[in-house]
RODO-2510 file (C-alpha; in nm, 4 decimals, decimal comma):
residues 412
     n   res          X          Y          Z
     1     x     0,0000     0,0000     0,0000
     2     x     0,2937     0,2156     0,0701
     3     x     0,4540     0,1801    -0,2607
     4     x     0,1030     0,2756    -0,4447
     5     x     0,0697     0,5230    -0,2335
     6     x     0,3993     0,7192    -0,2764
     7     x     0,5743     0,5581    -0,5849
     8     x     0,2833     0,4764    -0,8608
     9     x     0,3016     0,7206    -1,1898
    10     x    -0,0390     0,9223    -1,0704
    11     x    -0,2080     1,0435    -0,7393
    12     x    -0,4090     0,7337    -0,6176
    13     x    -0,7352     0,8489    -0,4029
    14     x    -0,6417     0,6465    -0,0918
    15     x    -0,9951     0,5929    -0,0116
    16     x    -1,1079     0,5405    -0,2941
    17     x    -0,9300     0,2575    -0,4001
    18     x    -0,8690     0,0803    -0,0826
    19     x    -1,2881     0,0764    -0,0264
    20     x    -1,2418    -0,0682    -0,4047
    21     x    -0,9944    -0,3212    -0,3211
    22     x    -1,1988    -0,4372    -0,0223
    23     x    -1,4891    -0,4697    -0,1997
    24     x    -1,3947    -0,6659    -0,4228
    25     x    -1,2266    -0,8869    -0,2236
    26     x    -1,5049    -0,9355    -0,0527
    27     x    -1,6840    -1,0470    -0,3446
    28     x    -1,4900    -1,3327    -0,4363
    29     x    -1,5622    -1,5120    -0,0809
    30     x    -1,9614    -1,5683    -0,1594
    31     x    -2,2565    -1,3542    -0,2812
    32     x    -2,3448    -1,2263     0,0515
    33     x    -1,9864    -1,1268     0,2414
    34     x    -1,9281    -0,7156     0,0902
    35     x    -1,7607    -0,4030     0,1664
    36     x    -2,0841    -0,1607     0,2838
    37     x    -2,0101     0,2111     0,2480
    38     x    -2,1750     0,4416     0,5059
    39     x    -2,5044     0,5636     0,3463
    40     x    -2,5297     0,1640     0,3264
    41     x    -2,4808     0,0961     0,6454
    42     x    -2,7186     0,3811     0,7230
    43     x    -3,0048     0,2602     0,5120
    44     x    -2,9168    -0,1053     0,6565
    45     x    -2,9786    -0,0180     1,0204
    46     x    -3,3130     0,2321     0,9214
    47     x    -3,4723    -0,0957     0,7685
    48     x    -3,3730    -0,3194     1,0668
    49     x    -3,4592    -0,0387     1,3173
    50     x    -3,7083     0,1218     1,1937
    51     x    -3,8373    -0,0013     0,8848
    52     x    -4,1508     0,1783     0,6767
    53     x    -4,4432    -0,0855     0,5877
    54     x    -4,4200     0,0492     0,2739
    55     x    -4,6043     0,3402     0,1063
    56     x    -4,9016     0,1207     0,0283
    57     x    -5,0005     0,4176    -0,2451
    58     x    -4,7635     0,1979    -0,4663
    59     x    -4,8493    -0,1124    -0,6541
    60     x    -4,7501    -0,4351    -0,5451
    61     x    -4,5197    -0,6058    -0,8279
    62     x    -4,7654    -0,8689    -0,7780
    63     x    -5,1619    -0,7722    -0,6916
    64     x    -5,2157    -1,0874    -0,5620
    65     x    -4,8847    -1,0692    -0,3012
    66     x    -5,0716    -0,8552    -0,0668
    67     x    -5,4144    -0,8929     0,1016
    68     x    -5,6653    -0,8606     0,4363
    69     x    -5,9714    -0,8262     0,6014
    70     x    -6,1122    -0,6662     0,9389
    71     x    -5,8404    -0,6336     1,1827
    72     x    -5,5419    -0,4670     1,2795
    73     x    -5,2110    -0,3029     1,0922
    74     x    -4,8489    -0,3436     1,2082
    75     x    -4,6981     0,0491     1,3607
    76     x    -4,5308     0,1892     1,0454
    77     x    -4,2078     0,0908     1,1590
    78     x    -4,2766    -0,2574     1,2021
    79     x    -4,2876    -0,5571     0,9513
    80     x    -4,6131    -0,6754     1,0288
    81     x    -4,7659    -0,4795     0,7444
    82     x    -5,1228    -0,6341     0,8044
    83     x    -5,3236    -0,8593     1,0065
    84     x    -5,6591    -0,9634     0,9902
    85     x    -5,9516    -1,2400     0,9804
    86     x    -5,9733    -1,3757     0,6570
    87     x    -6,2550    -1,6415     0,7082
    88     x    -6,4679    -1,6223     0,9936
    89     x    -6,6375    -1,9619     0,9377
    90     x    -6,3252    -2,1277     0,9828
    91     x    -6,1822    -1,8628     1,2065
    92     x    -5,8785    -1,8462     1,0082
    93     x    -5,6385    -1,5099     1,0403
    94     x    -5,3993    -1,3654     0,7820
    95     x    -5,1112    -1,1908     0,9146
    96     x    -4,8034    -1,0624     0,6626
    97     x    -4,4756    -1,0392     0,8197
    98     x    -4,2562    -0,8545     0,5523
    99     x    -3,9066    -0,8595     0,7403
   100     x    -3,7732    -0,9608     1,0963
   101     x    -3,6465    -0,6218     1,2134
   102     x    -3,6192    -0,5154     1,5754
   103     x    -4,0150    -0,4962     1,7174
   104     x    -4,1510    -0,7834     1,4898
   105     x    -4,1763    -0,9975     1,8083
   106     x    -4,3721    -0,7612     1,9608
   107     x    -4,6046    -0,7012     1,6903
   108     x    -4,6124    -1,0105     1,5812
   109     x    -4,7737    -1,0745     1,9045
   110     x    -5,0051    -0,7787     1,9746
   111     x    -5,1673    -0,9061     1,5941
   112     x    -5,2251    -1,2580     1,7080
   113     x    -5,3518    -1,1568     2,0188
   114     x    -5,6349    -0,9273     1,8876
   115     x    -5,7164    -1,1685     1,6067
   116     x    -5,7720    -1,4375     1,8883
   117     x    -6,0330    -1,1727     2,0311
   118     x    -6,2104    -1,1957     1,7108
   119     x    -6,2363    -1,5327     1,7051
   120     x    -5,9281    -1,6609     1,5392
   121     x    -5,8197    -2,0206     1,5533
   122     x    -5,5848    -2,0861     1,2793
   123     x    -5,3513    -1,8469     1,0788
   124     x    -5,2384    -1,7704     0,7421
   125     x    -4,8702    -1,6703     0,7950
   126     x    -4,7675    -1,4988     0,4320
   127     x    -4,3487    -1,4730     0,3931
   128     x    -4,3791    -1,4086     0,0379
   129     x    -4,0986    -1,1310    -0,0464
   130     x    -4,0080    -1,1227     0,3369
   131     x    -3,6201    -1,0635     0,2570
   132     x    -3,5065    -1,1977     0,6336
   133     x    -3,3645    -0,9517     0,8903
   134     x    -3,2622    -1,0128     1,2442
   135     x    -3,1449    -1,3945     1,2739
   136     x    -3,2699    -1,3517     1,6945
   137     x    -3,6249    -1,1960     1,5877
   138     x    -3,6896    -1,4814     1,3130
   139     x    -3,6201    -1,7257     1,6056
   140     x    -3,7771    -1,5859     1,8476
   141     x    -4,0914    -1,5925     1,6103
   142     x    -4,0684    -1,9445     1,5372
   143     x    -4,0828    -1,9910     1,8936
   144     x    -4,4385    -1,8518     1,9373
   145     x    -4,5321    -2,1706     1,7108
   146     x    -4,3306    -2,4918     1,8356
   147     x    -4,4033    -2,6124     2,2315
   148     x    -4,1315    -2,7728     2,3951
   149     x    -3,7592    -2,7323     2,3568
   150     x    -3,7746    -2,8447     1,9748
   151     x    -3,4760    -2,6835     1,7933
   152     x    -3,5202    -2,3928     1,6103
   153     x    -3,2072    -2,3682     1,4320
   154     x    -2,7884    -2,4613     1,4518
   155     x    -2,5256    -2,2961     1,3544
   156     x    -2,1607    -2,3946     1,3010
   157     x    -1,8339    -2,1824     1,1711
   158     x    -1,4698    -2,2649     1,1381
   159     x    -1,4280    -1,9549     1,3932
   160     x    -1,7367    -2,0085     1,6238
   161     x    -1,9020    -2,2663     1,8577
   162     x    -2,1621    -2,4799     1,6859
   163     x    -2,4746    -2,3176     1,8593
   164     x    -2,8361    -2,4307     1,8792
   165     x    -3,1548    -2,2309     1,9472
   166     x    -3,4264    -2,4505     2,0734
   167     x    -3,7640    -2,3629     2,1665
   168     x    -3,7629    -2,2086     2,5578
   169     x    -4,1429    -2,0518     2,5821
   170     x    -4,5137    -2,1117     2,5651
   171     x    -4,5640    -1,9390     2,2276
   172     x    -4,9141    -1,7229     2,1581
   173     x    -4,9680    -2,0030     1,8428
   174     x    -4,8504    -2,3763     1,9398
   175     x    -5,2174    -2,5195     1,8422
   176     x    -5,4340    -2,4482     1,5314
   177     x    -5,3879    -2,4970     1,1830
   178     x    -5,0819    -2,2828     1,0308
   179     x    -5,0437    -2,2605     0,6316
   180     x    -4,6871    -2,0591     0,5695
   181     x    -4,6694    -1,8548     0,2231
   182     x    -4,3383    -1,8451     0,0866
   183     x    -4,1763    -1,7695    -0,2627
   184     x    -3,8386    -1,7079    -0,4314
   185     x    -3,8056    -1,4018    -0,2879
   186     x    -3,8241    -1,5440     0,1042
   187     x    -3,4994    -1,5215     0,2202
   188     x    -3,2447    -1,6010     0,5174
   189     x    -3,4140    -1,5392     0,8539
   190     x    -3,7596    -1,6020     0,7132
   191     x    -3,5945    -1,9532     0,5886
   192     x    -3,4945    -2,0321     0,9458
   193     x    -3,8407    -1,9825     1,0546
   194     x    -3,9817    -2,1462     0,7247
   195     x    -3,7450    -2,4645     0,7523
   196     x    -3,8405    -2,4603     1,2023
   197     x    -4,1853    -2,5081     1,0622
   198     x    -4,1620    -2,7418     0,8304
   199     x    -3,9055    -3,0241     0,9875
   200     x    -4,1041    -3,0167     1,2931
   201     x    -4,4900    -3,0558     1,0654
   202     x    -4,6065    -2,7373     1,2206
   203     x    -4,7026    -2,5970     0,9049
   204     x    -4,8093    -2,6788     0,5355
   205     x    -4,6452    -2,4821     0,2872
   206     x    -4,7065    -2,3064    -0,0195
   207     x    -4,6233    -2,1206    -0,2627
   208     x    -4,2749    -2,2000    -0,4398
   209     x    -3,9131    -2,3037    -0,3152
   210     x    -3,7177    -2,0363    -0,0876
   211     x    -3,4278    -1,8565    -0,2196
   212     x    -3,1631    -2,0620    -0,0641
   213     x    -2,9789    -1,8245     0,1984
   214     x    -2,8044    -2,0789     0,4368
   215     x    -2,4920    -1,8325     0,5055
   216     x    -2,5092    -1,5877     0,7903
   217     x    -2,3559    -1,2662     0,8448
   218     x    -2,2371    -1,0425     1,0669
   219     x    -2,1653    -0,6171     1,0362
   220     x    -1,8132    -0,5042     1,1685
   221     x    -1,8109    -0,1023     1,1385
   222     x    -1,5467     0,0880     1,0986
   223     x    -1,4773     0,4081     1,1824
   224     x    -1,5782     0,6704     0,8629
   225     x    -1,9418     0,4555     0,8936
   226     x    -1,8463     0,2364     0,6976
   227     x    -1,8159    -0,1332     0,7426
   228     x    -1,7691    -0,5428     0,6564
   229     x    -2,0882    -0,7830     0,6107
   230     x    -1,9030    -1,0812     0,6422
   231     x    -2,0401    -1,4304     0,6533
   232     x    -1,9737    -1,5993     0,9852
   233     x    -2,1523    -1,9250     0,9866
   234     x    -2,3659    -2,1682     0,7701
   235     x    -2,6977    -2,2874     0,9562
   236     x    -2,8954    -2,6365     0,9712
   237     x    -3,2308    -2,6814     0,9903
   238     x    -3,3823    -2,9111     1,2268
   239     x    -3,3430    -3,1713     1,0467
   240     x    -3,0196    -3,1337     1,0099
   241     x    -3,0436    -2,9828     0,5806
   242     x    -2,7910    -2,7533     0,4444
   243     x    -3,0164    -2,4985     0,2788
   244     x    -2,7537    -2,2637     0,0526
   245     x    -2,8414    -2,2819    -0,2888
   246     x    -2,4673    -2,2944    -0,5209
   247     x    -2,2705    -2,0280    -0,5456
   248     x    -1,9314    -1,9050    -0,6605
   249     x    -1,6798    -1,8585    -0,4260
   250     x    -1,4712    -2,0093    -0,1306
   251     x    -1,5529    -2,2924     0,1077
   252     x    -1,8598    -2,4038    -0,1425
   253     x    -2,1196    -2,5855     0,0975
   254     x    -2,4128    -2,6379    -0,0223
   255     x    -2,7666    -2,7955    -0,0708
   256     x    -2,7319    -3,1431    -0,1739
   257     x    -3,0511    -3,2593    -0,3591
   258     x    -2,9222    -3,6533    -0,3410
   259     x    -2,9998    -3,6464     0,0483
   260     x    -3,2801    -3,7303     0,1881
   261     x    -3,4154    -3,5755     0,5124
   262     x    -3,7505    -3,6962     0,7064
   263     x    -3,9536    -3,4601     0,8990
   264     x    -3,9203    -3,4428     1,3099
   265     x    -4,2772    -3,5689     1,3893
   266     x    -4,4387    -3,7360     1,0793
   267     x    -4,1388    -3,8933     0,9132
   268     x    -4,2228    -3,6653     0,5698
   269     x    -3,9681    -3,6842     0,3109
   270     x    -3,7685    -3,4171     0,2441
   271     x    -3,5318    -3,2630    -0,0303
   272     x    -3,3510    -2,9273    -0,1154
   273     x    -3,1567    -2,8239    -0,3951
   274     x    -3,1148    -2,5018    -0,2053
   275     x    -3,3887    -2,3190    -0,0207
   276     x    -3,7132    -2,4822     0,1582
   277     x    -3,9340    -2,6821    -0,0414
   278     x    -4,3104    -2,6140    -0,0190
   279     x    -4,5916    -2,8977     0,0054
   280     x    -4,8473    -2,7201    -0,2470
   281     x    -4,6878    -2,5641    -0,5225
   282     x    -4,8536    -2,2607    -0,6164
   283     x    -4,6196    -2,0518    -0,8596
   284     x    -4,6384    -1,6933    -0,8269
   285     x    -4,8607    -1,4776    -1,0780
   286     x    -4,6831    -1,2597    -1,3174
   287     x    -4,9282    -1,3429    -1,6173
   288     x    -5,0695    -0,9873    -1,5464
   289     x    -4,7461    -0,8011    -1,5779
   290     x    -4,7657    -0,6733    -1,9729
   291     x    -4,5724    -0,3953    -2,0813
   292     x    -4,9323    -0,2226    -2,0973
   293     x    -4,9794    -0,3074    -1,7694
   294     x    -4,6339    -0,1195    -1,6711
   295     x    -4,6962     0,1699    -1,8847
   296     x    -5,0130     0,2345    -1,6728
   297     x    -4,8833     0,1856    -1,3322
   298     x    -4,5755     0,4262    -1,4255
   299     x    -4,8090     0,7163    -1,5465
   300     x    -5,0429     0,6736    -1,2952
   301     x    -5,3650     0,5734    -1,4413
   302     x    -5,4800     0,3513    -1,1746
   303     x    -5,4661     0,5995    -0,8554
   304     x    -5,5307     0,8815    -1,1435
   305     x    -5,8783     0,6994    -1,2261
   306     x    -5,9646     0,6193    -0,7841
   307     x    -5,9149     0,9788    -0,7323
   308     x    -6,1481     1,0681    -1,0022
   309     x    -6,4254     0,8333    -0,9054
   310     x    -6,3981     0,9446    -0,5515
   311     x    -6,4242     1,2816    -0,6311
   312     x    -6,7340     1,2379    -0,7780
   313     x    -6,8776     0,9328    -0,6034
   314     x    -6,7788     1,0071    -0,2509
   315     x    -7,1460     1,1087    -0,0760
   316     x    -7,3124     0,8091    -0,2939
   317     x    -7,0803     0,5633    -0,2125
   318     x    -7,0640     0,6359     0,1852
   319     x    -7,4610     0,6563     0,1303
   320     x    -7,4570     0,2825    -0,0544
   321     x    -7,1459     0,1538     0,1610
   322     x    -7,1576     0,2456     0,5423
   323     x    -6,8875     0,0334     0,6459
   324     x    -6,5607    -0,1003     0,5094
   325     x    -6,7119    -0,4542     0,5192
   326     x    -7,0178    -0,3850     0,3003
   327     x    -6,8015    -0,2057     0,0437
   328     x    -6,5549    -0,5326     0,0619
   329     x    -6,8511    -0,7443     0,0063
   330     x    -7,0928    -0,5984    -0,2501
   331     x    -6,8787    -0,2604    -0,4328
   332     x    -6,9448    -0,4166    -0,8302
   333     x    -6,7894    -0,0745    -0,9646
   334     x    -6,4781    -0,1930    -1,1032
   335     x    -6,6009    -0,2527    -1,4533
   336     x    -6,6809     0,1171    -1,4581
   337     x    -6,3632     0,2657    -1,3295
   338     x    -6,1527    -0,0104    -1,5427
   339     x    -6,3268     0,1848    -1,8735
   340     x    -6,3248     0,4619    -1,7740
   341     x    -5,9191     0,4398    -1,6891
   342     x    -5,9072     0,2592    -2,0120
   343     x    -6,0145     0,5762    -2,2109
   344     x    -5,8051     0,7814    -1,9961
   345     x    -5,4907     0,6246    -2,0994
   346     x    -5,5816     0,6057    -2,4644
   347     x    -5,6320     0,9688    -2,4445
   348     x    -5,2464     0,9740    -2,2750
   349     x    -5,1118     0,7682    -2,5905
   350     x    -5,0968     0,4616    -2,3922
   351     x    -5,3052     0,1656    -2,6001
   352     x    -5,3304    -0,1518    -2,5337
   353     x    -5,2187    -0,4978    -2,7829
   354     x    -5,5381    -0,6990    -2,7661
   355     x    -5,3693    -0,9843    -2,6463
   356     x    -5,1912    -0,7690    -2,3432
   357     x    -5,5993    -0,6706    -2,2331
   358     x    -5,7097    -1,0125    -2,1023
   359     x    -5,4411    -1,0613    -1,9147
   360     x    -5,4025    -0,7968    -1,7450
   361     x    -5,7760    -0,6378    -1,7080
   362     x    -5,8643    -0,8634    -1,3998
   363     x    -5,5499    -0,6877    -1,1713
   364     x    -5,6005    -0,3758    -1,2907
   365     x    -5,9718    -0,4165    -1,1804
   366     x    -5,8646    -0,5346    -0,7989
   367     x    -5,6082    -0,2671    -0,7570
   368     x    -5,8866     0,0303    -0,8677
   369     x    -6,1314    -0,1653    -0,6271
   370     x    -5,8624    -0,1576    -0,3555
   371     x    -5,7482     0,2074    -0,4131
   372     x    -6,0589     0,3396    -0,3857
   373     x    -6,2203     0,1437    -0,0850
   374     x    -5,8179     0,2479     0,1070
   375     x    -5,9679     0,6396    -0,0176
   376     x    -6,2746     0,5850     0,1040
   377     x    -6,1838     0,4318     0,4394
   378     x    -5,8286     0,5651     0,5933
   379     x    -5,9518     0,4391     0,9506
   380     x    -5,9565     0,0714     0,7758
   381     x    -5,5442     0,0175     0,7672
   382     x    -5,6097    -0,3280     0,6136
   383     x    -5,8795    -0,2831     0,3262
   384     x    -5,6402    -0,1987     0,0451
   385     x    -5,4611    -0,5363     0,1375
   386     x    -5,7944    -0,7389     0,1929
   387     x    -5,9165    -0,6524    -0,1365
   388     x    -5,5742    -0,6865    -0,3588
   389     x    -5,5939    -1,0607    -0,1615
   390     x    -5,8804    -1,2062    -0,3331
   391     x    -5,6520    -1,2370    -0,6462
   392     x    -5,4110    -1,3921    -0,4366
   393     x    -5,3717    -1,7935    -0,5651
   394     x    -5,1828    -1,8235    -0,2969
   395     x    -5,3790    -1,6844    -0,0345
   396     x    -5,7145    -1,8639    -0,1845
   397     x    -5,4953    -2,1984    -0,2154
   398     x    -5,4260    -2,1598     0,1535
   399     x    -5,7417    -2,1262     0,2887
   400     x    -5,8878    -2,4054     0,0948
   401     x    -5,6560    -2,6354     0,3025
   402     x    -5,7264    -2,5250     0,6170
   403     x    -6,0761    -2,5336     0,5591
   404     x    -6,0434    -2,8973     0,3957
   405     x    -5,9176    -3,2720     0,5223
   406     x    -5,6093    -3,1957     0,2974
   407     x    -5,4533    -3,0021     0,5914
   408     x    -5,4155    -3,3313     0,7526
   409     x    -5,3714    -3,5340     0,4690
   410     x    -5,0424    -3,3435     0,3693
   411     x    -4,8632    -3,3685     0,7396
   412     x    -4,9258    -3,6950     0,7751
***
């Protein structure tokens, strides 16, 4: 460093290129291990913190990814993002958690606890998109759902102690029937509680496979803010499965899809050729996603076209809806604002192929429904959710199961 310091042809930015030279170095050990700078590390630690639930004023990349029905919403600067009854006949609850950051436990909590006062019994638990967090919250959740001292998780490093985190509490969900949502995009922490829930039969899953994020890290900060995300240790699930998907890199362990792994209670088969494995595959619904479809969310056109119809609808609609519920249940206005948005956007230049209008009609129709009735009713934190839900295939898959025999069928 000395020589390129003092001796190379031209002036070399010392910080510059050493936070350069670090970062790539860091790169070459495995796709999670990097050099952070210090509006990273800043934007790192407001997520964990403190994250936002999101500005729900923006579309979901997916309209069927969100969801909910009378109940409660996570604080804004939690990751419970919603939480309500989804069907009271079976007394089923829906509750999103969309990262494990600092007060999930807490919320997490306070959202089962008033959905049991409304009668819940069993629980939609959506990860879909939850990108992990906090390795202690994610445990700590699982351990609301799994009674005794079953383990959670283990963990093992060439420079730690092999650890394990077993179950140590009575948890606010040990009985009742618990579907888990989980996609591509359901990563790390929310794998250690998937994979908890899943070796031990607490759960039926579905959705699609889990990214694969067996490696965890740890943040060493340096002084200008800046710091090292460097991966300390791999983890096991209870069953003992290596999760990490392949990657590039040193010290390659990985998912193994030869083994075979049974299930803690039941004895279920059980594979992974990195991430967790669901029981119901339900793939995730993109069909809607048309470049016409992203030329109207980017101008606009569907919270340009709620705002209009509230504007002149507002009285009439309070008159014909009293409640959030009776809008949820009976609103048939969609067909209207979908035209009427329609001839907006031609009048903006944006037209639509024919074959584009099929597909993507039915979303557009849910998210003007949901816009509107989240307009119409700000006391009602979880109506724009609740609505955008009744797309979901995921969401309707999972309550079909808990309301059926295949619940049991599949942990057997």
């Amino acid at each position: 460093m000395y020589a390129i310091m003092n001796m190379y042809v031209d002036t070399v930015d010392k910080a510059s290129f050493v936070d350069g030279m670090i970062a790539r170095a860091m790169n070459e050990l495995d796709p999670f291990s990097a050099y952070l700078t210090p509006e990273e590390v800043m934007a790192s630690e407001a997520a964990l913190l403190g994250p936002t639930a999101g500005d729900p004023s923006a579309f979901p990349v997916n309209a069927a990814n969100a969801g909910e029905s009378s109940g409660i919403q996570g604080g804004a600067s939690g990751t419970v993002r919603t939480a309500y009854i989804a069907d009271k006949k079976s007394g089923t609850g829906y509750i999103c958690l969309t990262m494990f950051a600092e007060h999930t436990l807490d919320e997490f909590r306070s959202a089962v606890s008033e959905l049991r006062k409304q009668g819940m019994k069993n629980l939609v638990l959506d990860l879909q998109g939850n990108p992990g967090g906090f390795f202690e919250s994610a445990v700590a959740v699982a351990d609301e759902f799994l009674d005794g001292d079953k383990t959670i998780v283990t963990t093992s490093g060439a420079h730690i102690p092999t650890r394990t985190a077993s179950a140590q509490i009575d948890g606010c969900f040990e009985k009742g029937r618990l579907v888990l949502l989980v996609d591509d995009r359901t990563m790390s922490a929310a794998e250690i509680l998937a994979g908890a829930l899943r070796d031990w039969d607490r759960a039926v899953l579905v959705g699609s496979p889990t990214f694969g994020k067996g490696l965890i890290q740890e943040t060493l900060p340096f002084e200008d803010g800046s710091a090292l995300r460097i991966t300390v240790a791999r983890y096991l699930t209870p069953s003992g499965m290596q999760i990490q998907k392949p990657y590039e890199g040193y010290g390659r362990v990985y998912a193994d899809p030869t083994l075979v792994y049974r299930s803690l209670l039941k004895g279920r088969e059980l594979h992974s050729d990195g991430g967790i494995g669901v029981d119901v595959q339900v793939p995730r619904d993109t069909t809607f996603m048309t470049e016409w479809y992203y030329n109207l969310a980017f101008n606009g056109m569907q919270k340009m076209e709620a705002a209009s119809y509230l504007e002149r609808n507002r009285d009439a609609l309070l008159k014909k809806y009293r409640t959030s519920d009776i809008f949820f249940r009976k609103f048939n206005g969609e067909e209207e604002m979908f035209s009427e948005m329609v001839g907006m956007a031609e009048g903006a230049g944006i037209t639509c192929p024919g074959q584009e209008y099929e597909r993507t009609a039915p979303a557009v129709k849910t998210q003007l429904k949901a816009l509107l009735a989240r307009a119409l009713y700000p006391d009602d934190h979880n109506i724009y959710y609740r609505i955008l839900n009744t797309a979901s295939p995921s969401v309707i898959r999972a309550l079909e199961i808990i309301r059926s025999d295949e619940y049991d069928n599949i942990l057997k």
